[in-house]
C-alpha positions in Angstrom: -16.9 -2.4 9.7 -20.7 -1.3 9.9 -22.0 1.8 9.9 -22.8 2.1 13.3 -19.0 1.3 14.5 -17.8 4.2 12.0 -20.8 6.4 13.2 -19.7 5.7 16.9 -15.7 6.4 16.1 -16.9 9.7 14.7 -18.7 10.9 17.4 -16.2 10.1 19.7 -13.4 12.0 17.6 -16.1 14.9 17.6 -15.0 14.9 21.5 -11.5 15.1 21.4 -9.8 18.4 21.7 -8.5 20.0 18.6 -4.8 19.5 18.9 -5.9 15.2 19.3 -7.7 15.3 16.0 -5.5 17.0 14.3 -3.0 14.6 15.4 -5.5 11.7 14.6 -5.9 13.3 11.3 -2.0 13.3 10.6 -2.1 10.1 11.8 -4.9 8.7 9.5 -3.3 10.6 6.6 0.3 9.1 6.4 -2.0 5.8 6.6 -3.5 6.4 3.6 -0.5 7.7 2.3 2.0 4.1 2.8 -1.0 1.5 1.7 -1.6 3.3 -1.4 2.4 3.6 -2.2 2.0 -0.2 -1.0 -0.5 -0.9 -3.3 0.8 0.9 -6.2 4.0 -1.1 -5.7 2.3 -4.1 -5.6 0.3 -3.5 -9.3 3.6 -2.1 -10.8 4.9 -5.3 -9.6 2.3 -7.5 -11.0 2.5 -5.4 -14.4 6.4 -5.9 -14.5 6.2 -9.9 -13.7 3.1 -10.0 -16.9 5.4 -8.1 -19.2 6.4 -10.5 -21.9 9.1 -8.0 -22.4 10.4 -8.4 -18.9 9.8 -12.3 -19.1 12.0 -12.9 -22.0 14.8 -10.9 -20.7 15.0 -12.3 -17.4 14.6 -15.8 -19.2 18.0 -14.6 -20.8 19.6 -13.5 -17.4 18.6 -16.9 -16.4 20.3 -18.8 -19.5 23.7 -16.2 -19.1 24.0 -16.8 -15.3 23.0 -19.9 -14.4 22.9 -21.2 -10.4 25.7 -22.9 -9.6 25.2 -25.9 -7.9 
C-alpha cells in the first residue's frame, strides 16, 4: 500500500468519533495480536520440522508404527 492510501485512511480515522477509533484501535490490535501468534507458530513449526532431533525420532515412530495397508 502507498503512502498516499495510508495517509488518506489516517485522515479519515482522524474523523471518526472517539468511541469508533477506539473500537478501530481494538480492532487493529487483536489483528496484530493473531498474525504474530500465527507467525510465531509457523517459525516454531519450521524450527521443530529442521531439528535433526525431531527428525530421527519421528523416523523411529515411523519404523515402530508403520501404516497399515
Amino acid at each position: 500500500m502507498n503512502a498516499a492510501t495510508l495517509d488518506h485512511i489516517a485522515d479519515e480515522v482522524d474523523r471518526l468519533p472517539l468511541p469508533d477509533r477506539l473500537w478501530l484501535l481494538e480492532r487493529l490490535v487483536r489483528s496484530l495480536r493473531r498474525d504474530t501468534a500465527r507467525r510465531a507458530s509457523d517459525a516454531d513449526l519450521a524450527a521443530m520440522a529442521a531439528d535433526p532431533d525431531i527428525r530421527r525420532e519421528l523416523a523411529e515412530i515411523d519404523r515402530e508404527f508403520p501404516l497399515a495397508a
